[in-house]
C-alpha positions in Angstrom: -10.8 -8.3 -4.7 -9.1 -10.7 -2.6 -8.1 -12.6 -5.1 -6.4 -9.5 -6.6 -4.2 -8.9 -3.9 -3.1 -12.4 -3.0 -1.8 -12.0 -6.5 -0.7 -8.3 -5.9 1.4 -9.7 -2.8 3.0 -12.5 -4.6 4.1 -9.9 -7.4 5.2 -7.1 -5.1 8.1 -9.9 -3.4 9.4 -11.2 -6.7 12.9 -10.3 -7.4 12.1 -8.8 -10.9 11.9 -5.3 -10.4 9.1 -4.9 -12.8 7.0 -7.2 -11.6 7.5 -5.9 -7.8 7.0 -2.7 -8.6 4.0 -3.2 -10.7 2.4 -5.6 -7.5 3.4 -2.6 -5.0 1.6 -0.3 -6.8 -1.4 -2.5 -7.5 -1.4 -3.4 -2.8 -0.7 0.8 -2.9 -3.9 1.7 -4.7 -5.9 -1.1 -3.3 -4.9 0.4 0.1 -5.8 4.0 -0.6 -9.2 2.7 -2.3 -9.9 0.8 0.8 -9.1 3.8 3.3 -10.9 5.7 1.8 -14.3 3.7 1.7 -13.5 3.1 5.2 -13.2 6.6 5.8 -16.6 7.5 3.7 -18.7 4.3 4.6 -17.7 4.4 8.3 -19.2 7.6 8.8 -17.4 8.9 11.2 -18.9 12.7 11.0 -21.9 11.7 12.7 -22.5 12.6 16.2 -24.2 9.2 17.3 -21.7 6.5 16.9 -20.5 4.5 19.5 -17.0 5.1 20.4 -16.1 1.4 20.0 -17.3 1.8 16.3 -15.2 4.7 15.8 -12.2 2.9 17.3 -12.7 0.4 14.6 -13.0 2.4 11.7 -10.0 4.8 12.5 -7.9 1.5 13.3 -8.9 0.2 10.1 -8.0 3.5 8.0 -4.5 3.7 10.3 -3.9 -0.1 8.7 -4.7 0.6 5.4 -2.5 4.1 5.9 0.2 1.8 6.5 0.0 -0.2 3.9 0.0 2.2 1.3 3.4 3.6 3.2 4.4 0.1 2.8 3.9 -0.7 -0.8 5.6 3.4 -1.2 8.1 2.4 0.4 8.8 -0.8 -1.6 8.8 0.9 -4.7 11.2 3.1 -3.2 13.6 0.7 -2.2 13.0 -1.4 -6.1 13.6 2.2 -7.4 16.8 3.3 -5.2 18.1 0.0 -5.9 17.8 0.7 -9.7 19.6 4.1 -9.8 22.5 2.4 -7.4 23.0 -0.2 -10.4 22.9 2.1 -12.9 25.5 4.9 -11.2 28.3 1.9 -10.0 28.2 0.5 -14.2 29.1 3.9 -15.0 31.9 4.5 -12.6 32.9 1.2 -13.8 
């Protein structure tokens, strides 16, 4: 897995916009994936955990949160960047 997004991280910075936008969405999904097995594995329904514990698990579902905004908001950027090209050739 780790492997995956090393490579997923060096794809979502190259300048191709395929490529970046095909490596965001991989580090986006990986993300959600892993927030939600946090969420789910963590257990954090259960009356008896120590609050240090919960601490934990919500700060590792708040990362993962962001880095799904992140890679979002990458593919955003890759996108609006796109359309921008695309509407100044015409006016040309």
């Amino acid at each position: 897995m780790l492997l995956i997004q090393a490579g997923a991280a060096v794809a979502a910075v190259q300048s191709r916009r395929w490529l970046a936008t095909f490596g965001s969405a991989i580090l986006g999904l990986i993300a959600a994936l892993s927030g939600i097995s946090g969420f789910f594995d963590g257990q954090l329904a259960r009356s008896d955990l120590d609050g240090v514990y919960v601490m934990a698990q919500v700060s590792y579902i708040v990362v993962a949160g962001l880095a799904v905004a992140a890679a979002v908001g990458r593919i955003w950027v890759i996108q609006r960047g796109r359309f921008h090209n695309s509407v100044s050739e015409v006016r040309r």
